[in-house]
N, C-alpha and C positions, 0 to 999 in steps of 0.2 A: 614463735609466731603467735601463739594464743596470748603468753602474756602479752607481748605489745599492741595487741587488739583489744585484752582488758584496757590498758590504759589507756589508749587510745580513746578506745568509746568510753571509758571513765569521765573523762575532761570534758567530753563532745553532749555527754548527759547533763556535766554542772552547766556547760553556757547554753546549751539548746532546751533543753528537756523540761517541760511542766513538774512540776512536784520534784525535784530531783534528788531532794534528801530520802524521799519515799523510795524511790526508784533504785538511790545508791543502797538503802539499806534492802529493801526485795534483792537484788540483785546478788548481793554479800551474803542474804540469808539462802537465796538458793545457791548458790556456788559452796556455799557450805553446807549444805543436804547433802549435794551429789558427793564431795569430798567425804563426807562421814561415814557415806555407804562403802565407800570403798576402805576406808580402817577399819570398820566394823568389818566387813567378808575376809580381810586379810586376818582375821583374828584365829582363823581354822589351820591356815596353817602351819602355828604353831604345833597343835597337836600332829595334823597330816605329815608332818617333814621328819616323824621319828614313831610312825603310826609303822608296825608290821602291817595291819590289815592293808592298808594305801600300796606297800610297797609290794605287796604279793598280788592285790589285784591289778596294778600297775606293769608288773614282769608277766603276768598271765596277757595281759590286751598284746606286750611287746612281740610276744613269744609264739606266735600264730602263724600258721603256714598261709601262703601269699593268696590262698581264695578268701580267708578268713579276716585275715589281716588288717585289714583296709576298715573292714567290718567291726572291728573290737577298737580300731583305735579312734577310730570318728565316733562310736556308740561313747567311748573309755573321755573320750574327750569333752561330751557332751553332759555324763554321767559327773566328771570330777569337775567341768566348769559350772555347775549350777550348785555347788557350794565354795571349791574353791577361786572362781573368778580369773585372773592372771594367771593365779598359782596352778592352776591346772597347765597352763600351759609352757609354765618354766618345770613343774613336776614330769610331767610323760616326756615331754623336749631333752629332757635331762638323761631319761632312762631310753630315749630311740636315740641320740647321741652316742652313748655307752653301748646299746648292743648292737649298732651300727657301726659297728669299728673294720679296717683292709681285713684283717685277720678271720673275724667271721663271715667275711664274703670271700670268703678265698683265696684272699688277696688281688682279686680282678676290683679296680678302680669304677668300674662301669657299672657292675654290680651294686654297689657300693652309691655311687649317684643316683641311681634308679630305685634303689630302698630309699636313699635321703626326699624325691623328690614326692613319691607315693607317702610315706608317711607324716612329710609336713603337709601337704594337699589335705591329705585326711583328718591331721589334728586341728587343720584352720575351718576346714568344715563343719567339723561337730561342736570345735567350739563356740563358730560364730551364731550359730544353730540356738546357742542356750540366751540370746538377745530375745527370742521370743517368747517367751515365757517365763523365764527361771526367776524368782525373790533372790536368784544370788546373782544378778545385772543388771545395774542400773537402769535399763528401757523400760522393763516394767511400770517400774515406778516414776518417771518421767510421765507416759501415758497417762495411768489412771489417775494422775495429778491435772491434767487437762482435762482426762473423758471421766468425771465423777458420778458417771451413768452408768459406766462400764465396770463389772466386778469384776475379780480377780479371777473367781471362775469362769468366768465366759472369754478373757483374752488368754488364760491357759488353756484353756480348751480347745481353741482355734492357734494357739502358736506352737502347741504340740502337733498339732496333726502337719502344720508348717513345716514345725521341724524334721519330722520325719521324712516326710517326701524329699525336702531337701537334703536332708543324710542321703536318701535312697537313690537321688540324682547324682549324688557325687559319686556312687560308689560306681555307678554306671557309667559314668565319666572315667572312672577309672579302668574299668574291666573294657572298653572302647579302644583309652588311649595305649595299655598295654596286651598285646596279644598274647596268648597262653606261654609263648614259649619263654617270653622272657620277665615272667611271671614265676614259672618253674626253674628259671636260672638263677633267680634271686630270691629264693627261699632259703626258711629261717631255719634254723633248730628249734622245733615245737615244746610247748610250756607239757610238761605231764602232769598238773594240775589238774581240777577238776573245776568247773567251767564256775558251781553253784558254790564250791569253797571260796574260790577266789573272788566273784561277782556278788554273793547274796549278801555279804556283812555291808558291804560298800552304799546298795541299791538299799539296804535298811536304812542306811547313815543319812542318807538323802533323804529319804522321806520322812524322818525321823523331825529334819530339820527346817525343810518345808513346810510339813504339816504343820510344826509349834507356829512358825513364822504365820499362817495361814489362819490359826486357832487362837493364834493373842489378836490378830487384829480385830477383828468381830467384837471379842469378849471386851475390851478395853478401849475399842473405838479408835484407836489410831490406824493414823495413812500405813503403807505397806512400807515405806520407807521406815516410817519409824520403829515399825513390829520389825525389819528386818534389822535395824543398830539396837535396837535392845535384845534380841532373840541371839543372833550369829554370836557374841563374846561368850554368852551365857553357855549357848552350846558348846565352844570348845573349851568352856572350864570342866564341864561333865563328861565330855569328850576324855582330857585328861585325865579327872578324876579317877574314871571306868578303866582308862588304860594303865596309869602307873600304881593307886588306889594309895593314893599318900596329895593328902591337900598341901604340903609344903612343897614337894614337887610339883604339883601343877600350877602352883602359884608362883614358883621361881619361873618357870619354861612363859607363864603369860610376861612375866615382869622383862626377863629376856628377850621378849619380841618386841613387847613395850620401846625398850632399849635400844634393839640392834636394826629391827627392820622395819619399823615404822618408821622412822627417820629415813630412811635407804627408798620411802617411797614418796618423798617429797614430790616429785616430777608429775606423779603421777595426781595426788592432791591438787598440785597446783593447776594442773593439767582438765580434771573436774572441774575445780572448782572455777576457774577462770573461763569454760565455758559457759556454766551455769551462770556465770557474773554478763558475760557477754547475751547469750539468750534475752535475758532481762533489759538490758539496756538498748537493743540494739529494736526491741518488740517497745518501746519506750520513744525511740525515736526516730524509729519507721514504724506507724502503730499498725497493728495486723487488718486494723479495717481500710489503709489506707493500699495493701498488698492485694485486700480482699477484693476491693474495688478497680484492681486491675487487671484482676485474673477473671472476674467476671465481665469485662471486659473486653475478654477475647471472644466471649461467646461459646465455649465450650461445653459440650453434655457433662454432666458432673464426672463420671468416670472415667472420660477423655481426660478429664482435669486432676482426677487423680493421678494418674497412670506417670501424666508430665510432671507434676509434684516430683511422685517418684522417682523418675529419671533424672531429676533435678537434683536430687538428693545426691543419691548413687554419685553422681559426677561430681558433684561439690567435694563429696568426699573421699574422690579420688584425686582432689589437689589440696587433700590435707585439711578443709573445714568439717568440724567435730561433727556427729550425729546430734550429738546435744542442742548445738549452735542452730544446726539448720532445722532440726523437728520443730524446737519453740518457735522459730519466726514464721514457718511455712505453715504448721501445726495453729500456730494462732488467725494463719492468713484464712485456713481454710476449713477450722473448726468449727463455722456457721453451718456446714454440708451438713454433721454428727447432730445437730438440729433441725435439719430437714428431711424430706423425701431419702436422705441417705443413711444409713446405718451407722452409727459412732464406730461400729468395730470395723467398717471397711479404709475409715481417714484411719486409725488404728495400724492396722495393717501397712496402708501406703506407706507411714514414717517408719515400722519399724522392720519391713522386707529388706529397705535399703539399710539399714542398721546392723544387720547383722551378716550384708554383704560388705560392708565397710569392715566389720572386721575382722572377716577370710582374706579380703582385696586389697584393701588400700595400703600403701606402701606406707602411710604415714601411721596406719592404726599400731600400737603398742605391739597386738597378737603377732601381727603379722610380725613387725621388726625384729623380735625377739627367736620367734620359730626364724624366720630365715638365718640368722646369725649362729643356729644350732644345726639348721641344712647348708652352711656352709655355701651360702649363696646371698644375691641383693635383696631387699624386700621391692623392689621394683620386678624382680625374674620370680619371683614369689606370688608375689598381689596380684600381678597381673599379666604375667608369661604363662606361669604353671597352672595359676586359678582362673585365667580369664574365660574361657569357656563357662566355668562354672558362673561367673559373674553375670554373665550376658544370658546363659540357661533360668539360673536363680530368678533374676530380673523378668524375663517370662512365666517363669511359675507365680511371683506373689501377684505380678499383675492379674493374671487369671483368673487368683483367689480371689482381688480387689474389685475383678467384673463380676464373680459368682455372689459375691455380700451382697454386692448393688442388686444385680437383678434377682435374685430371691429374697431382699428386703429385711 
Protein backbone atom coordinates (compact mmCIF):
# COMPACT_ATOMS: atom_id res chain seq x y z
CA UNK A 1 0.00 0.00 0.00
CA UNK A 2 2.73 2.48 0.80
CA UNK A 3 4.71 1.75 -1.97
CA UNK A 4 1.96 2.35 -4.59
CA UNK A 5 1.20 5.69 -2.80
CA UNK A 6 5.04 6.52 -3.24
CA UNK A 7 4.52 6.27 -6.63
CA UNK A 8 1.56 7.39 -7.08
CA UNK A 9 2.42 10.81 -5.45
CA UNK A 10 5.94 10.40 -7.13
CA UNK A 11 4.24 11.01 -10.72
CA UNK A 12 1.37 13.49 -9.24
CA UNK A 13 4.75 15.72 -7.88
CA UNK A 14 6.52 15.57 -11.46
CA UNK A 15 3.11 17.08 -13.25
CA UNK A 16 1.59 19.18 -10.35
CA UNK A 17 4.15 20.24 -8.09
CA UNK A 18 6.33 23.67 -8.13
CA UNK A 19 10.08 22.90 -7.88
CA UNK A 20 9.54 19.18 -8.26
CA UNK A 21 13.23 18.12 -8.63
CA UNK A 22 13.49 19.86 -5.15
CA UNK A 23 10.76 18.24 -3.81
CA UNK A 24 11.69 14.71 -5.48
CA UNK A 25 15.00 14.98 -3.99
CA UNK A 26 13.64 16.27 -0.13
CA UNK A 27 11.37 13.61 -0.37
CA UNK A 28 14.23 10.64 -1.22
CA UNK A 29 16.42 12.41 1.38
CA UNK A 30 13.91 12.07 4.10
CA UNK A 31 12.73 8.58 3.32
CA UNK A 32 16.18 7.86 3.57
CA UNK A 33 16.78 9.26 7.21
CA UNK A 34 13.95 7.41 8.51
CA UNK A 35 15.28 4.07 6.58
CA UNK A 36 18.76 4.70 8.18
CA UNK A 37 17.62 4.98 11.66
CA UNK A 38 16.12 1.88 11.52
CA UNK A 39 19.63 -0.09 10.15
CA UNK A 40 21.53 1.76 12.27
CA UNK A 41 19.02 0.50 15.75
CA UNK A 42 19.09 -3.07 14.10
CA UNK A 43 22.71 -2.92 14.63
CA UNK A 44 22.39 -4.03 18.52
CA UNK A 45 21.08 -6.83 17.80
CA UNK A 46 23.62 -8.52 16.59
CA UNK A 47 25.32 -8.44 19.98
CA UNK A 48 21.58 -8.91 21.93
CA UNK A 49 20.79 -12.25 20.00
CA UNK A 50 23.82 -14.15 21.68
CA UNK A 51 24.23 -11.60 24.77
CA UNK A 52 23.86 -14.07 28.24
CA UNK A 53 22.95 -10.68 29.91
CA UNK A 54 19.70 -10.07 27.27
CA UNK A 55 18.76 -13.58 27.77
CA UNK A 56 18.86 -13.93 31.58
CA UNK A 57 17.12 -10.53 32.05
CA UNK A 58 14.74 -11.69 29.44
CA UNK A 59 13.82 -15.26 31.33
CA UNK A 60 13.80 -13.28 34.68
CA UNK A 61 10.70 -10.51 33.13
CA UNK A 62 9.17 -14.22 31.50
CA UNK A 63 9.42 -15.87 34.85
CA UNK A 64 7.11 -13.71 37.19
CA UNK A 65 4.25 -14.85 39.16
CA UNK A 66 0.75 -13.43 37.60
CA UNK A 67 0.70 -10.02 40.12
CA UNK A 68 4.12 -9.41 38.77
CA UNK A 69 4.01 -10.40 35.53
CA UNK A 70 2.30 -7.98 33.53
CA UNK A 71 4.59 -5.68 35.42
CA UNK A 72 8.17 -6.98 34.24
CA UNK A 73 7.08 -7.65 30.86
CA UNK A 74 5.38 -4.12 29.75
CA UNK A 75 8.52 -2.37 32.14
CA UNK A 76 11.06 -5.46 30.03
CA UNK A 77 9.24 -4.38 26.86
CA UNK A 78 9.70 -0.86 27.21
CA UNK A 79 13.25 -1.13 28.79
CA UNK A 80 14.50 -3.58 25.48
CA UNK A 81 12.55 -1.41 22.87
CA UNK A 82 14.44 1.74 23.52
CA UNK A 83 17.49 0.24 22.14
CA UNK A 84 16.54 -2.70 20.46
CA UNK A 85 13.48 -1.15 18.48
CA UNK A 86 11.42 -4.30 16.62
CA UNK A 87 14.03 -6.63 17.96
CA UNK A 88 12.64 -6.10 21.29
CA UNK A 89 9.63 -7.38 20.33
CA UNK A 90 10.67 -10.45 18.20
CA UNK A 91 13.32 -10.98 21.31
CA UNK A 92 10.56 -11.35 24.57
CA UNK A 93 7.68 -12.60 21.78
CA UNK A 94 10.16 -15.40 21.31
CA UNK A 95 10.96 -16.29 24.76
CA UNK A 96 6.75 -15.82 25.99
CA UNK A 97 6.26 -18.20 22.91
CA UNK A 98 8.65 -20.79 24.50
CA UNK A 99 7.45 -20.64 28.05
CA UNK A 100 4.13 -20.37 27.07
CA UNK A 101 3.85 -23.85 25.94
CA UNK A 102 0.15 -26.74 26.90
CA UNK A 103 2.77 -28.48 29.10
CA UNK A 104 3.52 -25.61 31.50
CA UNK A 105 -0.05 -24.70 31.72
CA UNK A 106 -0.91 -27.94 32.71
CA UNK A 107 -1.91 -28.89 29.77
CA UNK A 108 -5.42 -26.85 30.29
CA UNK A 109 -5.67 -24.91 26.72
CA UNK A 110 -7.56 -21.92 28.53
CA UNK A 111 -4.82 -21.52 30.56
CA UNK A 112 -2.67 -21.35 27.92
CA UNK A 113 -4.87 -18.48 25.94
CA UNK A 114 -5.10 -16.28 28.91
CA UNK A 115 -1.13 -16.14 29.47
CA UNK A 116 -1.06 -15.73 25.50
CA UNK A 117 -3.45 -12.88 25.63
CA UNK A 118 -2.07 -10.98 29.02
CA UNK A 119 1.33 -11.15 27.84
CA UNK A 120 1.01 -9.88 24.27
CA UNK A 121 -1.34 -6.95 25.64
CA UNK A 122 1.45 -6.25 27.90
CA UNK A 123 4.50 -6.53 25.49
CA UNK A 124 2.36 -4.02 22.82
CA UNK A 125 2.03 -1.69 25.76
CA UNK A 126 5.38 -1.11 26.91
CA UNK A 127 6.62 -1.16 23.73
CA UNK A 128 4.42 1.29 21.99
CA UNK A 129 5.28 3.36 25.14
CA UNK A 130 9.03 3.79 24.09
CA UNK A 131 7.45 6.09 20.69
CA UNK A 132 7.70 8.81 23.34
CA UNK A 133 10.68 9.53 24.06
CA UNK A 134 13.22 6.77 23.32
CA UNK A 135 16.55 7.90 20.48
CA UNK A 136 15.93 4.26 19.75
CA UNK A 137 12.24 5.23 17.67
CA UNK A 138 11.97 7.05 15.13
CA UNK A 139 9.22 9.71 16.59
CA UNK A 140 11.54 11.46 18.41
CA UNK A 141 13.41 12.35 15.70
CA UNK A 142 10.71 13.16 13.35
CA UNK A 143 9.49 15.85 16.07
CA UNK A 144 12.35 17.71 16.95
CA UNK A 145 12.96 17.92 13.17
CA UNK A 146 9.85 20.05 12.94
CA UNK A 147 9.80 21.56 16.58
CA UNK A 148 13.78 22.90 16.50
CA UNK A 149 12.65 24.82 19.75
CA UNK A 150 12.04 21.93 21.36
CA UNK A 151 15.20 19.93 23.08
CA UNK A 152 15.45 16.60 23.46
CA UNK A 153 15.40 17.21 27.24
CA UNK A 154 12.23 18.77 27.51
CA UNK A 155 10.22 16.12 24.99
CA UNK A 156 11.82 13.11 27.26
CA UNK A 157 10.94 14.52 30.01
CA UNK A 158 7.27 14.86 29.27
CA UNK A 159 7.13 11.51 27.19
CA UNK A 160 8.57 9.64 30.21
CA UNK A 161 6.12 10.78 32.61
CA UNK A 162 3.53 9.65 29.32
CA UNK A 163 4.86 6.66 29.28
CA UNK A 164 4.64 5.60 32.56
CA UNK A 165 1.04 6.50 33.24
CA UNK A 166 0.43 4.72 30.18
CA UNK A 167 2.31 1.40 31.43
CA UNK A 168 0.30 2.07 34.69
CA UNK A 169 -3.11 2.27 32.82
CA UNK A 170 -2.49 -0.84 31.07
CA UNK A 171 -1.63 -2.80 33.99
CA UNK A 172 -4.95 -1.74 35.47
CA UNK A 173 -6.60 -2.60 32.55
CA UNK A 174 -5.41 -5.72 33.05
CA UNK A 175 -5.86 -6.40 36.82
CA UNK A 176 -9.84 -5.03 35.77
CA UNK A 177 -10.16 -7.43 32.81
CA UNK A 178 -8.91 -10.56 34.83
CA UNK A 179 -10.24 -11.20 38.37
CA UNK A 180 -7.85 -12.91 40.93
CA UNK A 181 -8.85 -16.20 40.32
CA UNK A 182 -8.06 -16.74 37.19
CA UNK A 183 -4.86 -14.88 37.60
CA UNK A 184 -3.92 -17.57 40.21
CA UNK A 185 -4.85 -20.29 37.60
CA UNK A 186 -2.61 -19.17 35.21
CA UNK A 187 0.45 -18.80 37.12
CA UNK A 188 4.01 -19.39 36.19
CA UNK A 189 6.82 -21.04 37.72
CA UNK A 190 8.74 -18.16 39.30
CA UNK A 191 12.39 -16.89 38.05
CA UNK A 192 14.82 -17.49 41.55
CA UNK A 193 16.86 -14.82 40.17
CA UNK A 194 17.58 -11.96 41.83
CA UNK A 195 15.49 -9.03 40.56
CA UNK A 196 19.01 -6.30 40.52
CA UNK A 197 21.22 -9.47 38.84
CA UNK A 198 19.08 -9.78 36.16
CA UNK A 199 17.75 -6.09 35.65
CA UNK A 200 20.79 -3.74 36.57
CA UNK A 201 23.35 -4.73 33.65
CA UNK A 202 20.49 -4.36 31.19
CA UNK A 203 19.11 -0.75 32.69
CA UNK A 204 23.11 0.18 32.59
CA UNK A 205 23.15 -0.88 28.70
CA UNK A 206 20.45 1.51 28.22
CA UNK A 207 21.69 4.30 29.61
CA UNK A 208 24.94 3.80 28.57
CA UNK A 209 23.53 4.25 25.08
CA UNK A 210 21.25 6.87 25.40
CA UNK A 211 23.42 9.11 27.23
CA UNK A 212 26.54 8.79 24.32
CA UNK A 213 23.56 9.28 21.87
CA UNK A 214 22.55 12.47 23.96
CA UNK A 215 26.21 13.56 24.57
CA UNK A 216 27.61 13.46 20.75
CA UNK A 217 24.69 15.46 19.80
CA UNK A 218 25.47 18.77 21.55
CA UNK A 219 29.26 18.14 21.40
CA UNK A 220 29.33 17.77 17.50
CA UNK A 221 26.13 19.66 16.54
CA UNK A 222 24.27 17.15 14.75
CA UNK A 223 20.30 16.33 14.52
CA UNK A 224 19.43 13.32 17.00
CA UNK A 225 18.98 11.39 14.10
CA UNK A 226 22.29 11.55 13.13
CA UNK A 227 23.89 11.14 16.79
CA UNK A 228 21.52 8.12 16.80
CA UNK A 229 23.19 6.21 12.97
CA UNK A 230 26.49 7.07 14.07
CA UNK A 231 26.31 6.35 17.97
CA UNK A 232 23.94 2.86 17.78
CA UNK A 233 26.66 0.62 15.36
CA UNK A 234 29.45 2.00 17.39
CA UNK A 235 27.77 0.74 20.53
CA UNK A 236 27.21 -2.72 19.43
CA UNK A 237 30.81 -3.00 18.19
CA UNK A 238 31.91 -2.23 22.07
CA UNK A 239 29.01 -4.07 23.10
CA UNK A 240 30.75 -7.11 21.40
CA UNK A 241 34.01 -6.28 21.94
CA UNK A 242 33.20 -6.19 26.06
CA UNK A 243 31.41 -9.40 25.54
CA UNK A 244 33.52 -11.87 23.50
CA UNK A 245 36.95 -9.53 23.91
CA UNK A 246 38.45 -10.77 20.55
CA UNK A 247 37.95 -7.87 17.75
CA UNK A 248 37.94 -10.57 14.96
CA UNK A 249 34.86 -11.93 16.48
CA UNK A 250 32.95 -8.93 16.87
CA UNK A 251 33.77 -8.03 13.47
CA UNK A 252 32.81 -11.33 12.03
CA UNK A 253 29.11 -11.28 14.17
CA UNK A 254 28.74 -7.31 12.55
CA UNK A 255 29.82 -8.58 8.96
CA UNK A 256 27.22 -11.57 9.69
CA UNK A 257 24.35 -9.16 10.29
CA UNK A 258 25.66 -7.08 7.64
CA UNK A 259 24.86 -10.29 5.58
CA UNK A 260 22.09 -12.09 6.75
CA UNK A 261 19.62 -9.67 8.42
CA UNK A 262 19.84 -6.51 6.92
CA UNK A 263 18.68 -7.74 3.74
CA UNK A 264 15.71 -9.78 5.65
CA UNK A 265 14.62 -6.14 6.58
CA UNK A 266 13.98 -4.74 3.41
CA UNK A 267 10.00 -4.31 4.04
CA UNK A 268 10.58 -2.61 6.58
CA UNK A 269 13.20 0.02 4.82
CA UNK A 270 11.17 0.25 2.29
CA UNK A 271 8.29 0.70 4.50
CA UNK A 272 10.30 4.00 6.29
CA UNK A 273 11.49 5.15 3.79
CA UNK A 274 8.43 5.30 1.33
CA UNK A 275 6.65 6.98 4.08
CA UNK A 276 9.02 9.67 4.66
CA UNK A 277 9.01 9.98 0.51
CA UNK A 278 5.21 10.32 0.74
CA UNK A 279 5.23 13.02 3.87
CA UNK A 280 7.32 15.20 1.55
CA UNK A 281 5.35 15.08 -1.48
CA UNK A 282 2.02 14.88 -0.38
CA UNK A 283 3.05 18.38 2.13
CA UNK A 284 4.24 19.54 -1.41
CA UNK A 285 1.17 19.33 -3.04
CA UNK A 286 -1.35 19.88 -0.50
CA UNK A 287 0.79 22.64 1.10
CA UNK A 288 0.36 22.69 5.03
CA UNK A 289 -0.94 26.38 4.76
CA UNK A 290 -3.50 25.38 2.45
CA UNK A 291 -4.81 22.37 5.43
CA UNK A 292 -3.86 25.33 7.90
CA UNK A 293 -6.45 27.50 6.43
CA UNK A 294 -9.16 24.99 6.65
CA UNK A 295 -8.83 23.91 9.96
CA UNK A 296 -8.96 27.47 11.06
CA UNK A 297 -11.66 27.56 9.35
CA UNK A 298 -13.87 25.54 11.51
CA UNK A 299 -13.38 28.10 14.12
CA UNK A 300 -12.11 25.97 16.84
CA UNK A 301 -10.36 26.84 20.30
CA UNK A 302 -6.70 25.77 19.61
CA UNK A 303 -7.10 22.64 21.88
CA UNK A 304 -10.48 21.53 20.56
CA UNK A 305 -8.21 21.48 17.52
CA UNK A 306 -5.68 19.66 18.75
CA UNK A 307 -7.60 16.92 20.40
CA UNK A 308 -9.48 16.35 16.54
CA UNK A 309 -5.83 16.44 14.95
CA UNK A 310 -5.56 13.58 17.28
CA UNK A 311 -8.37 11.62 16.87
CA UNK A 312 -7.60 12.12 13.31
CA UNK A 313 -4.47 10.40 13.62
CA UNK A 314 -5.46 7.54 15.87
CA UNK A 315 -8.13 6.54 13.09
CA UNK A 316 -6.00 6.98 10.04
CA UNK A 317 -3.85 4.76 11.56
CA UNK A 318 -6.23 2.39 12.21
CA UNK A 319 -6.81 1.79 8.45
CA UNK A 320 -3.18 1.32 7.96
CA UNK A 321 -1.71 5.15 7.14
CA UNK A 322 1.79 5.29 8.67
CA UNK A 323 2.26 7.71 11.74
CA UNK A 324 5.02 9.19 9.71
CA UNK A 325 2.61 9.98 6.76
CA UNK A 326 0.04 11.54 8.81
CA UNK A 327 2.41 13.72 11.58
CA UNK A 328 4.14 15.53 8.59
CA UNK A 329 0.94 16.60 6.76
CA UNK A 330 -1.17 17.32 9.81
CA UNK A 331 2.07 18.37 11.90
CA UNK A 332 2.94 20.95 9.00
CA UNK A 333 -0.94 21.86 8.99
CA UNK A 334 -0.90 22.86 12.39
CA UNK A 335 2.69 23.82 13.38
CA UNK A 336 1.73 27.58 13.32
CA UNK A 337 -0.13 26.72 16.95
CA UNK A 338 3.94 25.83 18.36
CA UNK A 339 4.40 29.58 17.30
CA UNK A 340 1.67 30.90 19.12
CA UNK A 341 -0.29 31.39 22.20
CA UNK A 342 0.40 27.43 22.20
CA UNK A 343 3.18 25.53 23.49
CA UNK A 344 5.33 23.48 20.66
CA UNK A 345 5.39 20.63 23.33
CA UNK A 346 1.56 20.26 23.38
CA UNK A 347 1.20 19.98 18.90
CA UNK A 348 4.18 17.56 20.22
CA UNK A 349 2.30 15.54 22.19
CA UNK A 350 -0.92 15.64 19.83
CA UNK A 351 1.21 13.71 17.01
CA UNK A 352 2.89 11.48 19.06
CA UNK A 353 0.07 10.11 21.75
CA UNK A 354 -1.54 8.72 18.68
CA UNK A 355 1.81 7.18 17.53
CA UNK A 356 2.56 5.19 20.01
CA UNK A 357 -1.14 4.03 20.11
CA UNK A 358 -0.75 2.89 16.59
CA UNK A 359 1.66 0.69 17.56
CA UNK A 360 -0.02 -1.25 20.60
CA UNK A 361 -3.46 -1.04 18.07
CA UNK A 362 -3.28 -0.96 14.62
CA UNK A 363 -3.58 -4.15 12.90
CA UNK A 364 -1.36 -2.96 10.22
CA UNK A 365 1.47 -1.68 12.62
CA UNK A 366 4.66 -4.10 12.26
CA UNK A 367 4.51 -4.61 16.39
CA UNK A 368 1.40 -5.52 16.58
CA UNK A 369 1.38 -8.20 13.39
CA UNK A 370 4.42 -9.83 14.62
CA UNK A 371 3.31 -10.32 18.52
CA UNK A 372 -0.12 -11.54 17.23
CA UNK A 373 1.43 -14.29 15.08
CA UNK A 374 3.38 -15.32 18.33
CA UNK A 375 -0.10 -15.13 20.50
CA UNK A 376 -1.36 -17.20 18.09
CA UNK A 377 -4.25 -14.99 17.03
CA UNK A 378 -5.22 -12.04 14.19
CA UNK A 379 -3.63 -8.56 14.55
CA UNK A 380 -7.11 -7.34 14.13
CA UNK A 381 -8.36 -9.60 17.78
CA UNK A 382 -4.96 -8.04 18.95
CA UNK A 383 -5.00 -4.19 17.86
CA UNK A 384 -8.10 -3.86 18.52
CA UNK A 385 -10.37 -6.65 20.48
CA UNK A 386 -7.72 -7.27 23.29
CA UNK A 387 -6.14 -3.56 23.18
CA UNK A 388 -9.03 -1.69 22.40
CA UNK A 389 -9.86 -0.38 25.78
CA UNK A 390 -6.60 0.57 26.18
CA UNK A 391 -6.81 2.53 22.83
CA UNK A 392 -9.87 4.60 23.59
CA UNK A 393 -8.42 4.93 27.57
CA UNK A 394 -4.76 5.98 26.14
CA UNK A 395 -6.54 8.38 23.60
CA UNK A 396 -8.01 10.10 26.92
CA UNK A 397 -5.05 10.19 28.82
CA UNK A 398 -2.73 12.12 26.18
CA UNK A 399 -5.56 14.45 25.32
CA UNK A 400 -5.64 15.52 29.03
CA UNK A 401 -1.98 16.03 28.88
CA UNK A 402 -2.67 17.97 25.45
CA UNK A 403 -5.28 20.29 27.63
CA UNK A 404 -2.84 20.43 30.74
CA UNK A 405 0.29 22.02 28.21
CA UNK A 406 -2.25 24.48 26.78
CA UNK A 407 -3.57 25.69 29.85
CA UNK A 408 -0.53 26.01 31.95
CA UNK A 409 1.24 27.59 28.88
Amino acid sequence: MLLSGTVVVGVLVVLFAEHAAAVMLHGLAQGAAYASLILALSFVQAPAEVSPMVRRCGNFLIQQGPGRRYVALTAGAHLFGTVLNLGAVALLGTMVQQSNSLEAAGGDPRVRAIRHQRMATALLRGFGTTTLWSTGSVAPSVMLGMFPSVGWLELARNGILLAIVMMALGWLLDRLQWPRAARIRAAVIESTDSAIGALLPMVALVAAIVGGIVAVKPLLGWSLSVSVVMVVPIAALVWLLVQYRSPAVALRLLGDHCATRLPRMRWEVLGLGSAGFLGAGVSALVPPAAITGLLDALGLPPVVLLIAVSATMLGLGQIGINPIVASTILGGAIGHLGQSSVPPMAVIVTLMGPWSLYAATSPFAASVIMTARIAETTPTTLGQRWNGPFLLLGFALTSALVVALVELG
